[in-house]
N, CA, C and O atoms as CSV, one atom per row, in Angstrom:
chain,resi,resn,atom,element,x,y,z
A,1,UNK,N,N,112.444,105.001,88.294
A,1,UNK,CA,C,111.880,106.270,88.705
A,1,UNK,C,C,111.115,106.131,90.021
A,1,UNK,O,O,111.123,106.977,90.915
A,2,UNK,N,N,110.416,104.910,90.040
A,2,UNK,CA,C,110.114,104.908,91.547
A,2,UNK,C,C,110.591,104.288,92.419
A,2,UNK,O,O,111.426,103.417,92.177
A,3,UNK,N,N,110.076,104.651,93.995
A,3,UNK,CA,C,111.107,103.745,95.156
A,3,UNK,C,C,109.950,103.637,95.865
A,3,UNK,O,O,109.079,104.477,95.640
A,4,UNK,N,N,109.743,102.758,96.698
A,4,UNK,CA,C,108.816,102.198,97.286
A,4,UNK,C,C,109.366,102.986,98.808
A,4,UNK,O,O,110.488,103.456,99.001
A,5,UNK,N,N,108.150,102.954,99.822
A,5,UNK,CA,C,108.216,103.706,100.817
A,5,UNK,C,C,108.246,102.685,101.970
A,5,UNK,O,O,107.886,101.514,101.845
A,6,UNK,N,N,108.810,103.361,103.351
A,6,UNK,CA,C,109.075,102.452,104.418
A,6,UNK,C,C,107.604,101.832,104.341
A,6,UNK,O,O,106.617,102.550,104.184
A,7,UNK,N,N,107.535,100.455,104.461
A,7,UNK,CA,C,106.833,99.511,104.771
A,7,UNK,C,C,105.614,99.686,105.586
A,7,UNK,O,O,104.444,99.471,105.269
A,8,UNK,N,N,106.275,100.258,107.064
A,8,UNK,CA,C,105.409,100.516,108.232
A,8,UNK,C,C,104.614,101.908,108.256
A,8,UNK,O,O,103.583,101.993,108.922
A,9,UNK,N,N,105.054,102.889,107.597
A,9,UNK,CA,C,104.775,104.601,107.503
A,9,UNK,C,C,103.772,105.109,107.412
A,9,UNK,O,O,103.303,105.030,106.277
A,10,UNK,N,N,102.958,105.825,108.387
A,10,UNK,CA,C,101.773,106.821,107.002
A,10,UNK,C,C,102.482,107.984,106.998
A,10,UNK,O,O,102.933,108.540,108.000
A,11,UNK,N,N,102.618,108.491,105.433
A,11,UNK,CA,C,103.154,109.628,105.339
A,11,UNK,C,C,102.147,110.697,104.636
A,11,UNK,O,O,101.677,110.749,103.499
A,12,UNK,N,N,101.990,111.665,105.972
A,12,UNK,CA,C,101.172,112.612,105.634
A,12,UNK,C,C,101.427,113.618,104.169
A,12,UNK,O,O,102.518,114.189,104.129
A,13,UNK,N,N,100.490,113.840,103.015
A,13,UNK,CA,C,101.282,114.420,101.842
A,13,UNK,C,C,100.078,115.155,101.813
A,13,UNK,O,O,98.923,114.937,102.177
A,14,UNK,N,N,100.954,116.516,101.029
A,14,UNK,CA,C,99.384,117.842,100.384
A,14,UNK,C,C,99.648,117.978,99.226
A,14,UNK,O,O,100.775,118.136,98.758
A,15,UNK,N,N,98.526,117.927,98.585
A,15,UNK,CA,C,98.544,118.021,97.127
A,15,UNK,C,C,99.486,119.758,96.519
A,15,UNK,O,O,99.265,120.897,96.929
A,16,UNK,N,N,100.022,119.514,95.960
A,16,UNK,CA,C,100.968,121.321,95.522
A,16,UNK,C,C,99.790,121.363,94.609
A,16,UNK,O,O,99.071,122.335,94.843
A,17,UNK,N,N,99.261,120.380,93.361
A,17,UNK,CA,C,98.673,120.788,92.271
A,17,UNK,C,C,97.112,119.520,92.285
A,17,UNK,O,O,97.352,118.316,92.199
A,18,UNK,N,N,96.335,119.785,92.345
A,18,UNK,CA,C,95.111,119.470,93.126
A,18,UNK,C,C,94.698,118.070,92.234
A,18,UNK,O,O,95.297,117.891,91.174
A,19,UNK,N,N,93.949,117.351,92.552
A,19,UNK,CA,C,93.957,115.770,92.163
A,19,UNK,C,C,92.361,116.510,91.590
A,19,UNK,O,O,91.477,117.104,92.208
A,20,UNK,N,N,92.490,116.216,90.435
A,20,UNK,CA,C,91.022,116.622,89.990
A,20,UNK,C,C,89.408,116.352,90.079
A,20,UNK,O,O,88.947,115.299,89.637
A,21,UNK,N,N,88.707,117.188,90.573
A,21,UNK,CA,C,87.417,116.545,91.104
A,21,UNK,C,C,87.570,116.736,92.313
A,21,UNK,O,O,86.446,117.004,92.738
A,22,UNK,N,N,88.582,116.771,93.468
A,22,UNK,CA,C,88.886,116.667,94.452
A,22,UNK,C,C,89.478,117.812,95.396
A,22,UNK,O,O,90.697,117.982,95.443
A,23,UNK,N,N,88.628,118.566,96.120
A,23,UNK,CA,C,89.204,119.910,97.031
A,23,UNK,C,C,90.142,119.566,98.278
A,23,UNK,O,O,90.840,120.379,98.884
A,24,UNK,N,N,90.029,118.302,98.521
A,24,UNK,CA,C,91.001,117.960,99.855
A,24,UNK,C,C,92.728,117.674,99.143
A,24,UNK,O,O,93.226,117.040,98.213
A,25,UNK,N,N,93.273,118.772,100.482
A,25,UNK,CA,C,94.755,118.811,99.749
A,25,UNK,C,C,95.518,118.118,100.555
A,25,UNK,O,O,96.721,118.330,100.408
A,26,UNK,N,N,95.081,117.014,101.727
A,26,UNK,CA,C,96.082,116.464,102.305
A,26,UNK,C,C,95.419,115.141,103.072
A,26,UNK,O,O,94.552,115.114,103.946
A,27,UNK,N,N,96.295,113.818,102.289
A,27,UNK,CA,C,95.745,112.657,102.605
A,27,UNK,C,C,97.083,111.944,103.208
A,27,UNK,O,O,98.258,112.303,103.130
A,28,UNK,N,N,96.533,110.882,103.796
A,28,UNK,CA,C,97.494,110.031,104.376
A,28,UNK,C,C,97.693,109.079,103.566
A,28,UNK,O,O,96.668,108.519,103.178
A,29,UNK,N,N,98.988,108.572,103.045
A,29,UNK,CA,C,99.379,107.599,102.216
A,29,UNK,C,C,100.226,106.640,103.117
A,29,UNK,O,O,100.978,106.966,104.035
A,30,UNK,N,N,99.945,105.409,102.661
A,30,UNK,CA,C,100.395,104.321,103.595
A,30,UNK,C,C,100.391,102.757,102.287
A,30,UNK,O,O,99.663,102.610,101.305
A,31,UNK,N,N,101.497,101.832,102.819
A,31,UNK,CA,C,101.734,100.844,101.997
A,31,UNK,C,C,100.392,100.121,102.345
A,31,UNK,O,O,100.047,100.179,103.525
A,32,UNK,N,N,99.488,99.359,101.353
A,32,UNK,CA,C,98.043,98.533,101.378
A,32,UNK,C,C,98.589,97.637,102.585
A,32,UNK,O,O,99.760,97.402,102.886
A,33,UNK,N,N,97.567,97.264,103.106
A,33,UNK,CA,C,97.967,95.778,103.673
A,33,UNK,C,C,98.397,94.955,102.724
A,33,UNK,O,O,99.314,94.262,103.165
A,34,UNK,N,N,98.092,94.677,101.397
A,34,UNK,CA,C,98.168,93.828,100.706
A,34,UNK,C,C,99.761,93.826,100.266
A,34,UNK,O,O,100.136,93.011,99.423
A,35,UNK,N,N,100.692,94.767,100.865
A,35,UNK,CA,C,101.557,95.090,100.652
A,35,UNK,C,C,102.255,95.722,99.596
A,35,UNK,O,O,101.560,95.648,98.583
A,36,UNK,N,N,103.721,96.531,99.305
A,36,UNK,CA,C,104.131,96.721,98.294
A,36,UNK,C,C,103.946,96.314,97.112
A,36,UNK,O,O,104.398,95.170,97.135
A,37,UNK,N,N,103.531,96.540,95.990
A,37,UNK,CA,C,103.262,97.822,95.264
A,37,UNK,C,C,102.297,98.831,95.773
A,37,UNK,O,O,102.287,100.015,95.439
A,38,UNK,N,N,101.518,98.280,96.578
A,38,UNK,CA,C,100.002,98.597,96.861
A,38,UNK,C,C,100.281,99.660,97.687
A,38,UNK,O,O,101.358,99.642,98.282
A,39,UNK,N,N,99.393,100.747,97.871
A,39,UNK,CA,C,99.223,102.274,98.165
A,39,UNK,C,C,98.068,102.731,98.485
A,39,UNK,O,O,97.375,102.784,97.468
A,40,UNK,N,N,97.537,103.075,99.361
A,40,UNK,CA,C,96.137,103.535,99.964
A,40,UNK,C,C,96.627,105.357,100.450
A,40,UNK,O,O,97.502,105.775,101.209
A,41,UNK,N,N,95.958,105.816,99.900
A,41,UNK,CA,C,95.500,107.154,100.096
A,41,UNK,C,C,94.225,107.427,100.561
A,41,UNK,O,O,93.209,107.112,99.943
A,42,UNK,N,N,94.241,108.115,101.841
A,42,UNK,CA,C,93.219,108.899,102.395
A,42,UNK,C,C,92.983,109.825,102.803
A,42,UNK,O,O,93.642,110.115,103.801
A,43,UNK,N,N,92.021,110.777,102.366
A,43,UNK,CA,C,92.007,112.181,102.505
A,43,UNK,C,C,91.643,111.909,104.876
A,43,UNK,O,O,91.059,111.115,105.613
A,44,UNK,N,N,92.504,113.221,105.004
A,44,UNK,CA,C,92.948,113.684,106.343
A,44,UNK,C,C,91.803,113.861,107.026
A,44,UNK,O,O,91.580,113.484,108.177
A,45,UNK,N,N,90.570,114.850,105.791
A,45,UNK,CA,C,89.186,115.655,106.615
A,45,UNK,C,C,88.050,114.945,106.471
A,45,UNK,O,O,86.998,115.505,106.778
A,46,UNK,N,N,88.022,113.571,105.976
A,46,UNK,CA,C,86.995,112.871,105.696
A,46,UNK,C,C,87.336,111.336,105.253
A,46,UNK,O,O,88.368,110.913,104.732
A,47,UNK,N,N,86.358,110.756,105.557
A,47,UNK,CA,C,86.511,109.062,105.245
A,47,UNK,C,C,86.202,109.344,103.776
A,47,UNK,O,O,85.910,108.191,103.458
A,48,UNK,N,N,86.061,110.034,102.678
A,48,UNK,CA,C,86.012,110.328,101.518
A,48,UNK,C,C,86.924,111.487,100.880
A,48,UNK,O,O,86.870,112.684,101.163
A,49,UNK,N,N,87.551,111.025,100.199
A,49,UNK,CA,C,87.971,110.284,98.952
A,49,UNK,C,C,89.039,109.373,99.740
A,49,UNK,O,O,89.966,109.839,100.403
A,50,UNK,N,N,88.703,107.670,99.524
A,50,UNK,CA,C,89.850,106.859,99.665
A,50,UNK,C,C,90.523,106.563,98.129
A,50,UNK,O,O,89.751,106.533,97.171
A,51,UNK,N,N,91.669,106.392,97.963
A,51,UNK,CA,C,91.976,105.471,96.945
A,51,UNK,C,C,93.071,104.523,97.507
A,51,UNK,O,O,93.790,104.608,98.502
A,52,UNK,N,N,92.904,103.222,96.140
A,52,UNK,CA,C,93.425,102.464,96.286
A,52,UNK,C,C,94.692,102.513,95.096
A,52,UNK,O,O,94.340,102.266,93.943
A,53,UNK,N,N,95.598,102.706,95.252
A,53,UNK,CA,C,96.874,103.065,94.125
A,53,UNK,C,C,97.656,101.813,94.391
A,53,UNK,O,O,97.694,100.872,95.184
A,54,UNK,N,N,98.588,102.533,92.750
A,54,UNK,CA,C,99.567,101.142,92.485
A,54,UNK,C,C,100.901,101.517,91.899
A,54,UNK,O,O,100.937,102.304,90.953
A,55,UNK,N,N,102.096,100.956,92.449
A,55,UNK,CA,C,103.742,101.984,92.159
A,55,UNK,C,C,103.688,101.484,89.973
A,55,UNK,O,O,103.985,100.516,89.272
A,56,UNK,N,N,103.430,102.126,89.884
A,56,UNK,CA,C,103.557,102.098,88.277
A,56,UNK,C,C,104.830,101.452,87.566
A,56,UNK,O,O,105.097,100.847,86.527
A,57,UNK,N,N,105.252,101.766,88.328
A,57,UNK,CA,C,107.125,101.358,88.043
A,57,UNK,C,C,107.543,99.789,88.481
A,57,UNK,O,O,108.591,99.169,88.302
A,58,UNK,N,N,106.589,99.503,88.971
A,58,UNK,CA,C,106.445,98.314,89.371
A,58,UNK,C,C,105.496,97.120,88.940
A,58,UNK,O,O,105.441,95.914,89.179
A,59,UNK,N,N,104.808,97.993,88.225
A,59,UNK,CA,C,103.618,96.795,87.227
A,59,UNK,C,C,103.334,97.173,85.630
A,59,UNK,O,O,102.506,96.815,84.793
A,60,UNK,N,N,104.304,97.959,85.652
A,60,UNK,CA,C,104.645,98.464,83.747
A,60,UNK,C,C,106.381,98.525,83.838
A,60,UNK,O,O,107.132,99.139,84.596
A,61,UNK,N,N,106.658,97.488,82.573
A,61,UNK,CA,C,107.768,97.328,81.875
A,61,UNK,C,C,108.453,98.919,81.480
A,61,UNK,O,O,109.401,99.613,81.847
A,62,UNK,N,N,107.580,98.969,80.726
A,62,UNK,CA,C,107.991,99.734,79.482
A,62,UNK,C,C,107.150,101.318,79.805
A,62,UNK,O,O,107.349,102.088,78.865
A,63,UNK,N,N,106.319,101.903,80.864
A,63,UNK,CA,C,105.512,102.941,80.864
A,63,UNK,C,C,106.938,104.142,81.195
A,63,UNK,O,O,107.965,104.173,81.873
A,64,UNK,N,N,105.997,105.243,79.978
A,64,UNK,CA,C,106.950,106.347,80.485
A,64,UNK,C,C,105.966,107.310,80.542
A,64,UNK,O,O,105.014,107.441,79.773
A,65,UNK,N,N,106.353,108.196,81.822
A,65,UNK,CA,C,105.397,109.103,81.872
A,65,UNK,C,C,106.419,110.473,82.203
A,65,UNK,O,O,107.519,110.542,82.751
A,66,UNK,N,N,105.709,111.297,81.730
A,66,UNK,CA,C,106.146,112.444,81.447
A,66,UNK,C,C,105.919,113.497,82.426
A,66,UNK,O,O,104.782,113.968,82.414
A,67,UNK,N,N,106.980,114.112,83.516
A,67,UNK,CA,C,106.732,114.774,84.211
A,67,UNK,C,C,108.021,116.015,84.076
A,67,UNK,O,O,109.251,115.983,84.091
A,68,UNK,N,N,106.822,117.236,83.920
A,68,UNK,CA,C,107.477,118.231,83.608
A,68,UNK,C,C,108.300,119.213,84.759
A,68,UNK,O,O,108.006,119.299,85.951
A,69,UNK,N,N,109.148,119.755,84.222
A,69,UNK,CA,C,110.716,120.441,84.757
A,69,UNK,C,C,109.717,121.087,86.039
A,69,UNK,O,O,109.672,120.421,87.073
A,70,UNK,N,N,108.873,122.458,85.963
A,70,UNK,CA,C,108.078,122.965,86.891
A,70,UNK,C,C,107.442,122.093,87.575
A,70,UNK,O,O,106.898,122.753,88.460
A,71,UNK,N,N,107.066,120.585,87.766
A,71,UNK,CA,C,105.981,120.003,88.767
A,71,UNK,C,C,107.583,119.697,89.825
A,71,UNK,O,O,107.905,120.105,90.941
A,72,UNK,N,N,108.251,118.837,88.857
A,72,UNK,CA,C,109.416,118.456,89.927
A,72,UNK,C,C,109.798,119.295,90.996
A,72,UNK,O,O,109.918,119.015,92.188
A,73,UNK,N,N,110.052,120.852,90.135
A,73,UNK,CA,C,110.305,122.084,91.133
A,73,UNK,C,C,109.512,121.888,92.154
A,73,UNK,O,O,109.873,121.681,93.312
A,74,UNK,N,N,107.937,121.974,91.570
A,74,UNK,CA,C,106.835,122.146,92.703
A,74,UNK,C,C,106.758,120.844,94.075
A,74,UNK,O,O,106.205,120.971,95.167
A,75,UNK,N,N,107.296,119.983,93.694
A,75,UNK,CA,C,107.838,118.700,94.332
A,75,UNK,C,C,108.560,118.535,95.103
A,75,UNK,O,O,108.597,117.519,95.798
A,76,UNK,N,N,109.603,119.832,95.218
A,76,UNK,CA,C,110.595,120.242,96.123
A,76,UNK,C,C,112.068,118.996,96.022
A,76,UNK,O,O,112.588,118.303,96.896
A,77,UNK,N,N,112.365,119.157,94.527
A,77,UNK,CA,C,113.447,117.815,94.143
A,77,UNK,C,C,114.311,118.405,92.813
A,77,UNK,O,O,113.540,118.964,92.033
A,78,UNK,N,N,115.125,118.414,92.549
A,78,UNK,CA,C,115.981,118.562,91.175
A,78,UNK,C,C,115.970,116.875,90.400
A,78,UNK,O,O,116.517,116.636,89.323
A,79,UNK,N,N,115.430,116.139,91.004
A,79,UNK,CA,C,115.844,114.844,90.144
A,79,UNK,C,C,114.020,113.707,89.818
A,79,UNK,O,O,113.719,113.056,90.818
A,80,UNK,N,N,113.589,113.636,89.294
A,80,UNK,CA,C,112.467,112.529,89.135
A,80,UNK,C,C,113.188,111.166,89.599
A,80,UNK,O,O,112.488,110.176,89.813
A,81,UNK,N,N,114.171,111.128,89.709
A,81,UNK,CA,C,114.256,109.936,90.558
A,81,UNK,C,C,114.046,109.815,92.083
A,81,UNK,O,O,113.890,108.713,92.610
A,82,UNK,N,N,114.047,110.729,92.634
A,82,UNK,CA,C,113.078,110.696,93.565
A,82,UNK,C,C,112.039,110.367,93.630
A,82,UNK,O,O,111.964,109.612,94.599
A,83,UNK,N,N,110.868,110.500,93.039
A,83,UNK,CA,C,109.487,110.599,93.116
A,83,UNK,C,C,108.963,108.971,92.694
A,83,UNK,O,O,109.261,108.247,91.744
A,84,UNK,N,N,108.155,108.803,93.732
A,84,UNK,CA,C,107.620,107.937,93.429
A,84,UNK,C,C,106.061,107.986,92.611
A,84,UNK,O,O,105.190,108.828,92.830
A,85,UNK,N,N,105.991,107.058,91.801
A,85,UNK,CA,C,104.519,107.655,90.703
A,85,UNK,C,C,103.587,105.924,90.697
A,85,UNK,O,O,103.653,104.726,90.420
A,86,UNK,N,N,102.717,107.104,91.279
A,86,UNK,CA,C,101.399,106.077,91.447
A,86,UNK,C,C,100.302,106.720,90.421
A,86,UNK,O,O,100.096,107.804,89.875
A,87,UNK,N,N,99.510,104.947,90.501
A,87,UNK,CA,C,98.504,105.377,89.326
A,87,UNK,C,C,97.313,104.928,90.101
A,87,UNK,O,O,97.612,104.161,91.017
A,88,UNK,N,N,95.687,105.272,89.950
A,88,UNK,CA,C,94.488,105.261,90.801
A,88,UNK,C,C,94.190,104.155,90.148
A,88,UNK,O,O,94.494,104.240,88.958
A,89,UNK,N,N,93.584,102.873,90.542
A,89,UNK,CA,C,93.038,101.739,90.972
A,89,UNK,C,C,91.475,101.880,90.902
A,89,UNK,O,O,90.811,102.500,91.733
A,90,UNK,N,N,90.945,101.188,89.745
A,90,UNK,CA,C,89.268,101.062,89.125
A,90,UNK,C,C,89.196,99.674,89.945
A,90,UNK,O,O,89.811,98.733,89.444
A,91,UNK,N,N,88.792,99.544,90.655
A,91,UNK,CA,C,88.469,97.685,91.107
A,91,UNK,C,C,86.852,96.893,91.213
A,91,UNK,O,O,86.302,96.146,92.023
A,92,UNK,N,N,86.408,97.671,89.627
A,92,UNK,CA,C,85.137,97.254,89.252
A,92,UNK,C,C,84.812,95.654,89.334
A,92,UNK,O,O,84.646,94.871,90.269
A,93,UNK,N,N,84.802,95.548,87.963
A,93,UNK,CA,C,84.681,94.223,87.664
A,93,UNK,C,C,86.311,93.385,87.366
A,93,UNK,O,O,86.544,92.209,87.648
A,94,UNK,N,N,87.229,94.312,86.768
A,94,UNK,CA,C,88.473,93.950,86.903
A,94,UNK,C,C,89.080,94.627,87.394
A,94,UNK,O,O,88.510,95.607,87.873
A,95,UNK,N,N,90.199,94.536,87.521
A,95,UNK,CA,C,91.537,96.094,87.935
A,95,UNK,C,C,92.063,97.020,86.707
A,95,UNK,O,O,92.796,96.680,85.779
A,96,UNK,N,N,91.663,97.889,86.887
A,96,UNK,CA,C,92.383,98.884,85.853
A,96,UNK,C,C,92.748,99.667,86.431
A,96,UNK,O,O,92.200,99.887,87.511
A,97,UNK,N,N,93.920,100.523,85.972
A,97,UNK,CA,C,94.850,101.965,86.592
A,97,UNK,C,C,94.708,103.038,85.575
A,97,UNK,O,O,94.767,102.779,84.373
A,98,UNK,N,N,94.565,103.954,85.924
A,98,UNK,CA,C,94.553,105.558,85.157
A,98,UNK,C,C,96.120,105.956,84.968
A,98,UNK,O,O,96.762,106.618,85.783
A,99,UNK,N,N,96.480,105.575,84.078
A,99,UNK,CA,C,97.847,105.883,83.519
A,99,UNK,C,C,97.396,107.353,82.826
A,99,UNK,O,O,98.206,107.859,82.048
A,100,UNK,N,N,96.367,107.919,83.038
A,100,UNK,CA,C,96.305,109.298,82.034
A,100,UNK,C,C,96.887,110.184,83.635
A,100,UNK,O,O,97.884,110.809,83.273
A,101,UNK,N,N,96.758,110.335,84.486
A,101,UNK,CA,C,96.895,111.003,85.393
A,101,UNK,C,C,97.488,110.268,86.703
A,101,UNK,O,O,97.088,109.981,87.831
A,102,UNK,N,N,98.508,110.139,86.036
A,102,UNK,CA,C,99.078,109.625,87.620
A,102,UNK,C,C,99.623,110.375,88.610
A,102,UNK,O,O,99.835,111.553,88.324
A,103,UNK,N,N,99.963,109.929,89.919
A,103,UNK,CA,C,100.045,110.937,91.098
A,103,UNK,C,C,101.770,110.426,90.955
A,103,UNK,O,O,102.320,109.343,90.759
A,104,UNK,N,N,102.339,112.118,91.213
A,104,UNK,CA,C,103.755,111.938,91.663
A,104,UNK,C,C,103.961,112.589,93.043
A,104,UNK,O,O,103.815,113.755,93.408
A,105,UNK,N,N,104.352,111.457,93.709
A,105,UNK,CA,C,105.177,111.836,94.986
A,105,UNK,C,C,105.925,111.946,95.201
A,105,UNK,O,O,106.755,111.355,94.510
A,106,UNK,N,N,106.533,112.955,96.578
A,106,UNK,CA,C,108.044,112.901,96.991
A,106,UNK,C,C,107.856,112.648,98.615
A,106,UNK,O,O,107.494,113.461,99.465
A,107,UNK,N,N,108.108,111.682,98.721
A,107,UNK,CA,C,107.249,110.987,99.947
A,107,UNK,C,C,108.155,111.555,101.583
A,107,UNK,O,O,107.824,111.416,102.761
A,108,UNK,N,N,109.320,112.181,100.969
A,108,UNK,CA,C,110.597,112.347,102.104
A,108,UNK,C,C,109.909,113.808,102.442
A,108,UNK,O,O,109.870,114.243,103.593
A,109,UNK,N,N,109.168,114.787,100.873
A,109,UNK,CA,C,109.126,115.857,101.576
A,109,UNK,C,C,107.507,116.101,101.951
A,109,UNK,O,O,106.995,116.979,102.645
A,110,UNK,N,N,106.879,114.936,101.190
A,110,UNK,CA,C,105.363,114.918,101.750
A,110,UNK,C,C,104.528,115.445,100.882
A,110,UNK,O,O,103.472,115.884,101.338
A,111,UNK,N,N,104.711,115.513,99.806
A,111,UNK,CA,C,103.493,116.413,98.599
A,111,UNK,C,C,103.471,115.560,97.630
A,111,UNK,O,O,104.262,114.617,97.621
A,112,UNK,N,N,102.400,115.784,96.481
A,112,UNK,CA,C,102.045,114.814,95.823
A,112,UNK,C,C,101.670,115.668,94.567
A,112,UNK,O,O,101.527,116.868,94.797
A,113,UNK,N,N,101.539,115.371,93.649
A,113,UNK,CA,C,100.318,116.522,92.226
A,113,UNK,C,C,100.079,115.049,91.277
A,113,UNK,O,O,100.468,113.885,91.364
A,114,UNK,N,N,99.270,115.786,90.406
A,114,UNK,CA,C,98.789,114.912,89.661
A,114,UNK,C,C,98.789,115.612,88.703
A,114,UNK,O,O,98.446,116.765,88.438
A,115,UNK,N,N,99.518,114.202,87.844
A,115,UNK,CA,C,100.201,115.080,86.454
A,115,UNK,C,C,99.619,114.396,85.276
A,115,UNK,O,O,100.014,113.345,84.771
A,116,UNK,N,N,98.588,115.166,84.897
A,116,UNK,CA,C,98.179,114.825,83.823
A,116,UNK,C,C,98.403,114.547,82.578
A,116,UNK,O,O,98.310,115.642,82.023
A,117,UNK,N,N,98.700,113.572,81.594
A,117,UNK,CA,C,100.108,113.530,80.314
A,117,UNK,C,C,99.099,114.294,79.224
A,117,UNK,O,O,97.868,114.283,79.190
A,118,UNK,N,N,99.913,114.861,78.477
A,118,UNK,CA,C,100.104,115.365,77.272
A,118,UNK,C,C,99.508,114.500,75.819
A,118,UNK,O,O,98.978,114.938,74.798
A,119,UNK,N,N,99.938,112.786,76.339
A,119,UNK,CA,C,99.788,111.954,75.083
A,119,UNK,C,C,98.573,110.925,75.523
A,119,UNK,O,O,97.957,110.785,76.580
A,120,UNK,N,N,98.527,110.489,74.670
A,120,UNK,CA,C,96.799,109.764,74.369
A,120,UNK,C,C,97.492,108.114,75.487
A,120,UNK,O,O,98.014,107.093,75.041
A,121,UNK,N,N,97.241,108.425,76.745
A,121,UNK,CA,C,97.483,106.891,77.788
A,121,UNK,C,C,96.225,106.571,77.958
A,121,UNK,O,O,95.384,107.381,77.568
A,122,UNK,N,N,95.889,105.600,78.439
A,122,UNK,CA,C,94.478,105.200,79.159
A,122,UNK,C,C,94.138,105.459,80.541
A,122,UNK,O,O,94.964,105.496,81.453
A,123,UNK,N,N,92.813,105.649,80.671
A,123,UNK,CA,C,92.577,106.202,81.643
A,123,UNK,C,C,91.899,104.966,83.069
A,123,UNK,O,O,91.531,105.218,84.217
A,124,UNK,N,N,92.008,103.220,82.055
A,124,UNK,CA,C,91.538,102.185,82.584
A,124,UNK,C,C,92.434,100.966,82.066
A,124,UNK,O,O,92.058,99.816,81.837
A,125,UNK,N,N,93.468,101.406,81.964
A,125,UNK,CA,C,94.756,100.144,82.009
A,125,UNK,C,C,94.363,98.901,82.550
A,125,UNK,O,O,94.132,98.806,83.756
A,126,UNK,N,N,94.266,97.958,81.803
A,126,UNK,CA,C,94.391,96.826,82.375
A,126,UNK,C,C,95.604,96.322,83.727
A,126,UNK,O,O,96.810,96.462,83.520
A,127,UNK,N,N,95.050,95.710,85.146
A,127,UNK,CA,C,96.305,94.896,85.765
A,127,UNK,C,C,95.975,93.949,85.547
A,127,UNK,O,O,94.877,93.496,85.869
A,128,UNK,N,N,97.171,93.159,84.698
A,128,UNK,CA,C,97.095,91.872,84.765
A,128,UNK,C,C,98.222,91.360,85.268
A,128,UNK,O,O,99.217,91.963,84.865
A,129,UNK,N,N,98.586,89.877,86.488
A,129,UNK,CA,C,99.002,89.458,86.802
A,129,UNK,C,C,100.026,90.297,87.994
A,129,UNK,O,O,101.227,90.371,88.254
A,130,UNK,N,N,99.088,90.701,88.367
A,130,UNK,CA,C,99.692,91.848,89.923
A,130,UNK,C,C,99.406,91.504,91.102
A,130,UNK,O,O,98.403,91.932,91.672
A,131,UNK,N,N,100.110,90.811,91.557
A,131,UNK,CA,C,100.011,90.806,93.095
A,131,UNK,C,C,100.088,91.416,94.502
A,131,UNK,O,O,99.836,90.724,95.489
C-alpha cells in the first residue's frame, strides 16, 4: 500500500481533512535525512508543527489500516495503492508511532488527511529495530 517518494523532493501537500489539534493545512513533506522510511513534515506558515513520520508499510509486517471509500475520493485516487501512509513519531524516551491516526498521502497529487481507525490500534507503537 505504500511507495516511498523521490528521494531528493519536498512535496508541498494540504491537508483535505485536518490533522487534529492542528489549523495549518499545508506542510512540506520531504524524505528525513536519515533517509527512507523516514518522513519530516513541516507546516509551510510556521517553524511549528514539525513532525517526524515513518512509511508504516515499511516497519509493520502485518498492519492493516483502514481507509475509507470517501477519504480515497477526497485524495483524488480510485486505488489505495497509491497512497502512501505514514504514522507520527513520539521520540521521547523511546520511538513510538501513532498507528491510531495515521496520515494518508497521495504525494503525486499533494494532499494528505488523517484517518483516524475505527478499531482499538495504539496510539504509541513501539519501533523496534528501525533504521
Amino acid at each position: 500500500m505504500s511507495t516511498a517518494t523521490d528521494q531528493q523532493a519536498v512535496v508541498i501537500v494540504r491537508f483535505v481533512r485536518p490533522l487534529l489539534g492542528f489549523d495549518d493545512l499545508e506542510f512540506e513533506m520531504s524524505v528525513h535525512p536519515g533517509g527512507y522510511p523516514w518522513f519530516s513534515l513541516h507546516s509551510r506558515d510556521a517553524d511549528f508543527p514539525s513532525f517526524l513520520t515513518v512509511d508504516l508499510g515499511a516497519v509493520f509486517d502485518n498492519l492493516e489500516i483502514d481507509i475509507p471509500d470517501d477519504v480515497v475520493a477526497d485524495l483524488g485516487t480510485a486505488s489505495a495503492a497509491d497512497l502512501l501512509i505514514l504514522g507520527i513519531v513520539n521520540s521521547n524516551d523511546d520511538f513510538t508511532v501513532n498507528l491510531a491516526g495515521p496520515l494518508v498521502v497521495h504525494p503525486a497529487k499533494g494532499v494528505i488527511a488523517q484517518v483516524v481507525q475505527d478499531r482499538d490500534l495504539p496510539t504509541a507503537a513501539p519501533l523496534k529495530g528501525t533504521s
